[in-house]
Biotite code that builds the C-alpha atoms (Angstrom):
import biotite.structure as struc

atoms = struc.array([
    struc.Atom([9.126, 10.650, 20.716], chain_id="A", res_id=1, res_name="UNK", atom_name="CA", element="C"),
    struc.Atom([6.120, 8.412, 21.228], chain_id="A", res_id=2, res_name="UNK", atom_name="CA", element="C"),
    struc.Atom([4.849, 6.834, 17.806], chain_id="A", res_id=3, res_name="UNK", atom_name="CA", element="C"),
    struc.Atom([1.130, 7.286, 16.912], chain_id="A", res_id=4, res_name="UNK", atom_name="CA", element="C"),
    struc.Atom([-0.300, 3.628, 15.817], chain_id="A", res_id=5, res_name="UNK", atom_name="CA", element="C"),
    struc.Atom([-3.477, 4.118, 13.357], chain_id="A", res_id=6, res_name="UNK", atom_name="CA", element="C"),
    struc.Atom([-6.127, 1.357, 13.317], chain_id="A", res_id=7, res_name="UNK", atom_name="CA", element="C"),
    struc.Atom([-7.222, 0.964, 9.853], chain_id="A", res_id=8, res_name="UNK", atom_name="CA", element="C"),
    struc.Atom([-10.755, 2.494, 9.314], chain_id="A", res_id=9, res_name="UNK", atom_name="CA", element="C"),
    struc.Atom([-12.883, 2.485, 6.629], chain_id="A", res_id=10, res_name="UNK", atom_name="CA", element="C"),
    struc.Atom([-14.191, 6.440, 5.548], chain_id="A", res_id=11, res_name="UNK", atom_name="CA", element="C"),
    struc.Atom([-16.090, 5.525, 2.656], chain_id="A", res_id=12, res_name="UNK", atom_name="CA", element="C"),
    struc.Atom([-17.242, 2.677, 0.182], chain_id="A", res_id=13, res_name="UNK", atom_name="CA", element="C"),
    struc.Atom([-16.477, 4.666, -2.910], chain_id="A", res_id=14, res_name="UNK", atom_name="CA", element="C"),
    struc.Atom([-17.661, 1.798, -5.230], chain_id="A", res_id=15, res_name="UNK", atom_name="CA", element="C"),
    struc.Atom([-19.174, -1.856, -5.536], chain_id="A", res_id=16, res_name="UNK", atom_name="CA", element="C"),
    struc.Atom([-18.940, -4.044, -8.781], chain_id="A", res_id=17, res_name="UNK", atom_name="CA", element="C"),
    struc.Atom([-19.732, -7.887, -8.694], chain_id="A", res_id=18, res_name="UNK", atom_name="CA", element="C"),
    struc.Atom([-17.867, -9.241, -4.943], chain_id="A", res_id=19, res_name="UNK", atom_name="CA", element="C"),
    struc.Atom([-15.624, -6.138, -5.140], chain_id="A", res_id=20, res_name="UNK", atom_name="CA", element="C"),
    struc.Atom([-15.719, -3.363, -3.178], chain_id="A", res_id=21, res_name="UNK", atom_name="CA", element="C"),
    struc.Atom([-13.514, 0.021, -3.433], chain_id="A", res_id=22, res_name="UNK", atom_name="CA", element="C"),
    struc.Atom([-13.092, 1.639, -0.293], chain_id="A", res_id=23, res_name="UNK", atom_name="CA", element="C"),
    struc.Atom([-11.389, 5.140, 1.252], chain_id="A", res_id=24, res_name="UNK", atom_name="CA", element="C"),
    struc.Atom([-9.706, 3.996, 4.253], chain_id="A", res_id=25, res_name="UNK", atom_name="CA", element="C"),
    struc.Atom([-8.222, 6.490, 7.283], chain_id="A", res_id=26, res_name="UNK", atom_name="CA", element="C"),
    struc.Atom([-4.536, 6.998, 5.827], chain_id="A", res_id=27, res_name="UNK", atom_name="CA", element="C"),
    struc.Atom([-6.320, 8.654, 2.429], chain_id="A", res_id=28, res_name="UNK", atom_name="CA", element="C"),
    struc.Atom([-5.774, 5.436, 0.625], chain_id="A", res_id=29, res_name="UNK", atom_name="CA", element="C"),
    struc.Atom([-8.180, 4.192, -2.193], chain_id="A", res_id=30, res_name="UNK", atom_name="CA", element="C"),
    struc.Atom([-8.051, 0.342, -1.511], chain_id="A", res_id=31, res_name="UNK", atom_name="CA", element="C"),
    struc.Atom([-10.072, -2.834, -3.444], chain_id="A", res_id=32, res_name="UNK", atom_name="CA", element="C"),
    struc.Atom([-11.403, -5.691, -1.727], chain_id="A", res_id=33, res_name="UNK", atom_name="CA", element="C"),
    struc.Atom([-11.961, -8.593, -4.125], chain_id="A", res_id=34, res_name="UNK", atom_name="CA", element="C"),
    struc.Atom([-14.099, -10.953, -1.892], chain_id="A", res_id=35, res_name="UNK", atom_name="CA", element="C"),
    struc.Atom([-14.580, -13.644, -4.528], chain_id="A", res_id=36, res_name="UNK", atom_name="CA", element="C"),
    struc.Atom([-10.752, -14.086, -3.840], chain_id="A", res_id=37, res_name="UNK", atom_name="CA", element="C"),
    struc.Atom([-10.946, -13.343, -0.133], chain_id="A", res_id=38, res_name="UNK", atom_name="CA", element="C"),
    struc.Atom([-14.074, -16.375, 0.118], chain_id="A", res_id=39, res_name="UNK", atom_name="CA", element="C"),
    struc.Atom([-11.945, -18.489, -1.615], chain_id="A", res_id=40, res_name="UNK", atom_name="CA", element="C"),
    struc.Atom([-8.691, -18.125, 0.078], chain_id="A", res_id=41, res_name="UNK", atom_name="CA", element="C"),
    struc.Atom([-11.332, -18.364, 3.295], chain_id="A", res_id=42, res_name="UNK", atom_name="CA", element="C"),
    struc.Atom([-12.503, -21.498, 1.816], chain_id="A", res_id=43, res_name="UNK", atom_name="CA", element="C"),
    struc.Atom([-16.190, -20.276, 2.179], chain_id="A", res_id=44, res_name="UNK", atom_name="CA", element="C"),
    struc.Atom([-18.852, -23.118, 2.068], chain_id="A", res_id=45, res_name="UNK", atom_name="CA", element="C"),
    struc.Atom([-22.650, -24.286, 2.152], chain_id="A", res_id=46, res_name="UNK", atom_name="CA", element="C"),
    struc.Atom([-22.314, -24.018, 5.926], chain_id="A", res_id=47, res_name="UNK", atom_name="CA", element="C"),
    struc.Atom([-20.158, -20.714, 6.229], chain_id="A", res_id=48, res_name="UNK", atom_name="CA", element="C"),
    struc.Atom([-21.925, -17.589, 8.020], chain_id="A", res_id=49, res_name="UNK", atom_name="CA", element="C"),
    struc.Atom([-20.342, -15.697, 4.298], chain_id="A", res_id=50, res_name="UNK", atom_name="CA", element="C"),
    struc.Atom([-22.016, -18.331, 2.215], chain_id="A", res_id=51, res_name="UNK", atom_name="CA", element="C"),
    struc.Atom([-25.051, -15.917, 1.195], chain_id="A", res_id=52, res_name="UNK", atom_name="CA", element="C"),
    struc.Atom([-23.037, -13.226, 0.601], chain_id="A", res_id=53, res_name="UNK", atom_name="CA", element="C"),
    struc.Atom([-21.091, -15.027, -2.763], chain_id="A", res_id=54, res_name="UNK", atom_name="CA", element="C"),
    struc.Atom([-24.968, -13.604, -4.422], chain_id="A", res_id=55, res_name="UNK", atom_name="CA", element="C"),
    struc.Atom([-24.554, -10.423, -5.946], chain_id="A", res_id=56, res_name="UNK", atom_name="CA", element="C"),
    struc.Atom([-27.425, -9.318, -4.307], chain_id="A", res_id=57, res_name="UNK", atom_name="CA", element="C"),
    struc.Atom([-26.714, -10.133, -0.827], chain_id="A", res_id=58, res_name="UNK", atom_name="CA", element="C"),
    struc.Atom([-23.317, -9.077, -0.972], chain_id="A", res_id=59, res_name="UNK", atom_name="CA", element="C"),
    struc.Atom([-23.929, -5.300, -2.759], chain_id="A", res_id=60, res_name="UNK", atom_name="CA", element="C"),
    struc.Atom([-26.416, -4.580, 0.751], chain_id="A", res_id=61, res_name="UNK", atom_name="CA", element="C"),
    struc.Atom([-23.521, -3.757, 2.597], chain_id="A", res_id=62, res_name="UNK", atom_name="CA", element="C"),
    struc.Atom([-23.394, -0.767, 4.557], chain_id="A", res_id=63, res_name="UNK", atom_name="CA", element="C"),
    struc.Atom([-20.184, 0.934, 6.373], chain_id="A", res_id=64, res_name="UNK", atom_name="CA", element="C"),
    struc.Atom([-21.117, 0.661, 10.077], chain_id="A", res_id=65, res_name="UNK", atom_name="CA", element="C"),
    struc.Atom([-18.496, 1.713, 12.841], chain_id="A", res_id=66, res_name="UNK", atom_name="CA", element="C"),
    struc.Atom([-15.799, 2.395, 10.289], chain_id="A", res_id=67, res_name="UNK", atom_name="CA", element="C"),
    struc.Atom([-15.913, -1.376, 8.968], chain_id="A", res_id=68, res_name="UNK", atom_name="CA", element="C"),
    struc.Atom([-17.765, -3.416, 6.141], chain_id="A", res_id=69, res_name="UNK", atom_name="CA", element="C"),
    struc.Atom([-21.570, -4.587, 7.739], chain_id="A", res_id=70, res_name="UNK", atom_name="CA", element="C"),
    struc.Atom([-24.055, -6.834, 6.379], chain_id="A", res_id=71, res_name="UNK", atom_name="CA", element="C"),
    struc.Atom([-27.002, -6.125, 7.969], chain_id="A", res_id=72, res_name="UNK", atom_name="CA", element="C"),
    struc.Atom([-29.076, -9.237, 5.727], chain_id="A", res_id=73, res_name="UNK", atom_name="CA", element="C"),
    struc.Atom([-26.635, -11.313, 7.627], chain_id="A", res_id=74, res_name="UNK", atom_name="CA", element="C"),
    struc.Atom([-26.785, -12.039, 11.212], chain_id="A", res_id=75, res_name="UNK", atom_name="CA", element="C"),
    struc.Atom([-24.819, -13.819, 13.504], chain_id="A", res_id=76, res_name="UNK", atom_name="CA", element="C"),
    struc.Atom([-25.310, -13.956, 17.329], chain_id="A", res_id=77, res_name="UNK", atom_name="CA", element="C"),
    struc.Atom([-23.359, -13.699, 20.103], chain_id="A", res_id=78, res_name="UNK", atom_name="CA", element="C"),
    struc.Atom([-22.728, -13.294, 23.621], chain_id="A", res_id=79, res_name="UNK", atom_name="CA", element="C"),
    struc.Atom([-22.963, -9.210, 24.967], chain_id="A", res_id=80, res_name="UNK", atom_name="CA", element="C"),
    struc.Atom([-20.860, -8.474, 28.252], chain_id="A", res_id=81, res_name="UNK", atom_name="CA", element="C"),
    struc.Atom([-23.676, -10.146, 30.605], chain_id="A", res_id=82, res_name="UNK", atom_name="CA", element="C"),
    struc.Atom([-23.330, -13.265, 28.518], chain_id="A", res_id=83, res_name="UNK", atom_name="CA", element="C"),
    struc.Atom([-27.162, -12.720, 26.973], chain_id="A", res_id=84, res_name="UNK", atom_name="CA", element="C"),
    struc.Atom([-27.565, -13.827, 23.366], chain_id="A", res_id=85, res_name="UNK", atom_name="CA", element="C"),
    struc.Atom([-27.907, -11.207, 21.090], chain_id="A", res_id=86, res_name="UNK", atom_name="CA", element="C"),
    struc.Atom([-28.145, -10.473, 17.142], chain_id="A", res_id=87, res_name="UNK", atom_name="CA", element="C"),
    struc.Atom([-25.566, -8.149, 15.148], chain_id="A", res_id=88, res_name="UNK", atom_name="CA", element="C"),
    struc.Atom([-24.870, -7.785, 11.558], chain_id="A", res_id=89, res_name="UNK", atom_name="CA", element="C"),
    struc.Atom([-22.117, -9.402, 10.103], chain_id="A", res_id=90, res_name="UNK", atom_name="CA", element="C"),
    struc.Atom([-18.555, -7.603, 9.927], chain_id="A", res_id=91, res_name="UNK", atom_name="CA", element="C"),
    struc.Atom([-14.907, -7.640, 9.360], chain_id="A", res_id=92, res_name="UNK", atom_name="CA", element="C"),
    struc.Atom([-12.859, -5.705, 11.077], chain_id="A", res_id=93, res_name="UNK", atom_name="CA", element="C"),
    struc.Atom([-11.212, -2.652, 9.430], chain_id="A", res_id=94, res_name="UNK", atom_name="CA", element="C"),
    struc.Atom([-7.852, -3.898, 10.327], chain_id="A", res_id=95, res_name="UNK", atom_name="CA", element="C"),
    struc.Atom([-8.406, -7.509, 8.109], chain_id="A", res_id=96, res_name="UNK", atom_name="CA", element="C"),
    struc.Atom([-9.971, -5.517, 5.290], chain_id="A", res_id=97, res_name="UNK", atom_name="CA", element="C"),
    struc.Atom([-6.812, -3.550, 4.679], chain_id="A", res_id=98, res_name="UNK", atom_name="CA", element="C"),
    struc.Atom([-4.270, -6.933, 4.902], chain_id="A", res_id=99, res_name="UNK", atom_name="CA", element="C"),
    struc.Atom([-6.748, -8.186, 2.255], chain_id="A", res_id=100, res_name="UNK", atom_name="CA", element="C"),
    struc.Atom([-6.962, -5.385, 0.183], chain_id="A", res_id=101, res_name="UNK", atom_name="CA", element="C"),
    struc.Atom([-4.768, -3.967, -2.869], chain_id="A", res_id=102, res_name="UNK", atom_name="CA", element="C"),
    struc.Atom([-3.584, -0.770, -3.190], chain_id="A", res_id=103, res_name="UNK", atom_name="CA", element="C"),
    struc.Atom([-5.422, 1.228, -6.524], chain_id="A", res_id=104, res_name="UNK", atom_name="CA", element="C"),
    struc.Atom([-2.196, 2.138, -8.379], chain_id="A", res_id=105, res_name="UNK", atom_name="CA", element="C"),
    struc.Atom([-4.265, 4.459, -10.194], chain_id="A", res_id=106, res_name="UNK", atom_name="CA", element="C"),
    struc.Atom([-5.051, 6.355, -7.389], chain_id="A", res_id=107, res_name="UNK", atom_name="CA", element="C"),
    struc.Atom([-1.685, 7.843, -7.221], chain_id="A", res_id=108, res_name="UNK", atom_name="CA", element="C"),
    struc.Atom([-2.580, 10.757, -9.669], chain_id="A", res_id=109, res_name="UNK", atom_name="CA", element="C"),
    struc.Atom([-4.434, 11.909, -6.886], chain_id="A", res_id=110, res_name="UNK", atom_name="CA", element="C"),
    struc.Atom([-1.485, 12.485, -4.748], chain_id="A", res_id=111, res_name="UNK", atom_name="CA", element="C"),
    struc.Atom([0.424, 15.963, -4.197], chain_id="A", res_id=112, res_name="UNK", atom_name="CA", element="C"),
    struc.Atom([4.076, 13.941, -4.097], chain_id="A", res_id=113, res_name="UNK", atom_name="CA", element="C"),
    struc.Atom([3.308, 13.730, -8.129], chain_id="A", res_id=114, res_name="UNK", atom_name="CA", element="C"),
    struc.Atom([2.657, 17.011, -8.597], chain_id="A", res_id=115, res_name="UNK", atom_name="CA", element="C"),
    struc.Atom([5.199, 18.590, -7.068], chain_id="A", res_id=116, res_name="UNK", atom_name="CA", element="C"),
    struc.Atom([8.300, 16.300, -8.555], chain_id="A", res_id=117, res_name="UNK", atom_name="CA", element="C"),
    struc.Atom([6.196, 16.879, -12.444], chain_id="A", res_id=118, res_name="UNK", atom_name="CA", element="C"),
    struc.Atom([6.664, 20.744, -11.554], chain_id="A", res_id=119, res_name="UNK", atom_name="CA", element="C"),
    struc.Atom([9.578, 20.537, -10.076], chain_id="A", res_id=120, res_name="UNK", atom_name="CA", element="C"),
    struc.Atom([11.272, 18.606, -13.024], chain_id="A", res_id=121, res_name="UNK", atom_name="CA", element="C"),
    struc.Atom([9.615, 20.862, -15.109], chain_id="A", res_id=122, res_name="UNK", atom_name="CA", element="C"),
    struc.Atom([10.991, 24.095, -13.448], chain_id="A", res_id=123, res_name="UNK", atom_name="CA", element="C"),
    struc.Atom([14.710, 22.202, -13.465], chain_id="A", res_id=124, res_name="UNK", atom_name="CA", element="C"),
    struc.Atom([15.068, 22.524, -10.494], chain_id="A", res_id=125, res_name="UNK", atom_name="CA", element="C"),
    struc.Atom([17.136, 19.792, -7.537], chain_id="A", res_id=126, res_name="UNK", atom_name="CA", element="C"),
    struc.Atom([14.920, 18.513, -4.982], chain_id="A", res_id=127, res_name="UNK", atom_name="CA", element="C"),
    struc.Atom([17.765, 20.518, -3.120], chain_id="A", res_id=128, res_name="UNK", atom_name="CA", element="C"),
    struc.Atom([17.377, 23.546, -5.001], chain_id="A", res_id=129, res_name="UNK", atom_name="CA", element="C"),
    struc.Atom([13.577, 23.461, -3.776], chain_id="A", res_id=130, res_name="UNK", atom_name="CA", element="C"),
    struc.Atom([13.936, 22.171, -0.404], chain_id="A", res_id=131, res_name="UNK", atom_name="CA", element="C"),
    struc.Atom([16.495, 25.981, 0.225], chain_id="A", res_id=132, res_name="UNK", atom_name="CA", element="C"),
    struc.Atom([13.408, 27.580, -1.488], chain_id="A", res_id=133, res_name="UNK", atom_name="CA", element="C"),
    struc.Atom([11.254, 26.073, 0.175], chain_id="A", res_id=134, res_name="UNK", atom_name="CA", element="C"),
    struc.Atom([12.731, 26.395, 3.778], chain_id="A", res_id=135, res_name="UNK", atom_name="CA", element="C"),
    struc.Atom([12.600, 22.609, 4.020], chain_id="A", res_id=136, res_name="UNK", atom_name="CA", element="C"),
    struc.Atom([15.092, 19.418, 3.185], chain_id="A", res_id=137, res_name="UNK", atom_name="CA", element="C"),
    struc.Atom([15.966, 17.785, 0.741], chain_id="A", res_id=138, res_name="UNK", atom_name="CA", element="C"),
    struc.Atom([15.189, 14.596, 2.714], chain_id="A", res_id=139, res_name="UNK", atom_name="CA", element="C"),
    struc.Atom([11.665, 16.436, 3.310], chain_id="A", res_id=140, res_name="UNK", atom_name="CA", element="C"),
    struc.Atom([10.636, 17.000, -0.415], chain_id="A", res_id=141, res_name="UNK", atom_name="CA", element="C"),
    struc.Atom([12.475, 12.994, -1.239], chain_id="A", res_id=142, res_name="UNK", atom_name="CA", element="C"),
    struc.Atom([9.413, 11.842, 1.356], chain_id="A", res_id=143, res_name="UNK", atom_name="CA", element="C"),
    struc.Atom([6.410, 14.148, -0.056], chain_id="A", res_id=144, res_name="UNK", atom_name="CA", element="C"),
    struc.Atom([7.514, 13.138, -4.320], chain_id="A", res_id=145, res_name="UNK", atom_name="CA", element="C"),
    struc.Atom([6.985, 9.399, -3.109], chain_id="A", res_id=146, res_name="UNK", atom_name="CA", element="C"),
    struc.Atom([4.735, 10.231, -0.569], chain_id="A", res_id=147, res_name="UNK", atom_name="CA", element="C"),
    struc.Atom([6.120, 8.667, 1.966], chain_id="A", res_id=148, res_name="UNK", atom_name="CA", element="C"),
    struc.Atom([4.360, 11.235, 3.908], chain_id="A", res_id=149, res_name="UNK", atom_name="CA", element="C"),
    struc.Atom([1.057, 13.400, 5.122], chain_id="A", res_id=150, res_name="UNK", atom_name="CA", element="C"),
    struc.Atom([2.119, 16.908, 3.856], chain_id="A", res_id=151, res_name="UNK", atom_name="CA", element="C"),
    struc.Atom([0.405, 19.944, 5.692], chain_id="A", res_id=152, res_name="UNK", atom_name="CA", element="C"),
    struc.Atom([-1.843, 22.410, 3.948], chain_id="A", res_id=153, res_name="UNK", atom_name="CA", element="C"),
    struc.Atom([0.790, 25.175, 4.820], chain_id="A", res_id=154, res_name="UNK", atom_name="CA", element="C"),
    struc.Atom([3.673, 22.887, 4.010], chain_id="A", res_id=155, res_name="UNK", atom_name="CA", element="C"),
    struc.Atom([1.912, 22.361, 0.318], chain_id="A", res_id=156, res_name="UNK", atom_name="CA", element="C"),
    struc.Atom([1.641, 26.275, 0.080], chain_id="A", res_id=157, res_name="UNK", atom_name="CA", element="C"),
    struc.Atom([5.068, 27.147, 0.760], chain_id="A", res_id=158, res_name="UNK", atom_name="CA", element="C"),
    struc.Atom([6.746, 24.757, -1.508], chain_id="A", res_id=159, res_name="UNK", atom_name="CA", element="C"),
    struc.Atom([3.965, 25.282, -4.419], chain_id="A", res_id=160, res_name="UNK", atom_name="CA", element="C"),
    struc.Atom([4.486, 28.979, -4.158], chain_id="A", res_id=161, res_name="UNK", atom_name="CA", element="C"),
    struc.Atom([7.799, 29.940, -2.157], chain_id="A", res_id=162, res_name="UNK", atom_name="CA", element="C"),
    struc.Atom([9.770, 27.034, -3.907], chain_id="A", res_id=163, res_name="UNK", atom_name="CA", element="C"),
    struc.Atom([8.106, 26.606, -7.189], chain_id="A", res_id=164, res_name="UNK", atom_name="CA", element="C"),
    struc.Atom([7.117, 29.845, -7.625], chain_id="A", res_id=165, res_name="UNK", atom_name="CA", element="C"),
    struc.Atom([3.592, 29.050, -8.604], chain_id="A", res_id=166, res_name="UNK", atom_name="CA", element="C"),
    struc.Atom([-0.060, 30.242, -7.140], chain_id="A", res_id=167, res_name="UNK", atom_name="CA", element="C"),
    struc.Atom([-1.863, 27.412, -5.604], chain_id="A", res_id=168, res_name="UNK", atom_name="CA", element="C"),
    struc.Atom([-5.015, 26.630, -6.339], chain_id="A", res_id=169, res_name="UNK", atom_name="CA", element="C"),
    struc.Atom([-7.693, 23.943, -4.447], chain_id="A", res_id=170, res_name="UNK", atom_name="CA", element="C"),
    struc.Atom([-10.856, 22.986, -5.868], chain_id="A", res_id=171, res_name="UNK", atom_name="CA", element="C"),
    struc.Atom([-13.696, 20.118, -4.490], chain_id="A", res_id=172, res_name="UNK", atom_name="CA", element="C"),
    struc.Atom([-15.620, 19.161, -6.838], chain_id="A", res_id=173, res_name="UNK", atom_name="CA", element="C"),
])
């Protein structure tokens, strides 16, 4: 079986505060950039392209552009594929965001894994006992309680109702 490689992509820049920025990246994770750490560990100076954006109110005018982090008040120029000069924001890619970022342990509540181990302790029941329920495995419902894995929305139903015996409800708010 071939394995699917996913680029990290930003979704969404769910919050900015000071040089940090909170963003929803492509795997559902809730990550935090801390660029005041980033600039330093980058050794940013006077002369660095980043320099302006260690102001407050340079940095917060960033804008998610391609799936990435993009400073439009910044630009840097470079060659196009007929080796003309042109002008483009500045970025960082998606994929150096995520190395630098940490993971917002708080934004585990928000996962189903949680959920379903909290019910499933509470109905005393084995992760075997509701992976036979369930019509799954034991290894399965092990993955999804430390999620370890994307769960299907027909997946979730059958081992909130057939295994747990409970009526599933979704809300967006």
């Amino acid at each position: 079986m071939r394995q699917r490689i996913q680029i990290p992509k930003i979704l969404k820049i769910e919050a900015i505060n000071g040089l940090t920025i909170q963003c929803m990246f492509n795997n559902g994770e809730s990550r935090l950039l801390d660029f005041d750490k980033i600039f330093k560990q980058w050794n940013v100076g006077k002369n660095d392209l980043e320099f302006p954006l260690l102001d407050e109110d340079e940095f917060k005018k960033v804008e998610l552009r391609n799936f990435t982090l993009s400073w439009p008040n910044i630009e840097i120029t470079i060659n196009d594929e007929n080796g003309e000069q042109i002008s483009v924001p500045y970025e960082v890619g998606a994929d150096v965001l995520y190395e630098l970022s940490d993971d917002l342990q708080d934004a585990s509540k928000f996962r189903y894994g949680k959920l379903i181990k909290k019910a499933r302790l509470k109905a005393g029941m084995t992760q075997e006992q509701l992976a036979v329920r369930s019509g799954t495995t034991k290894y399965y419902i092990s993955r999804i309680e430390n999620d370890k894995t994307d769960l299907e929305m027909s997946s979730f139903r059958k081992i909130v109702e057939a295994g747990l015996g409970k009526k599933l409800k979704l809300t967006i708010e």
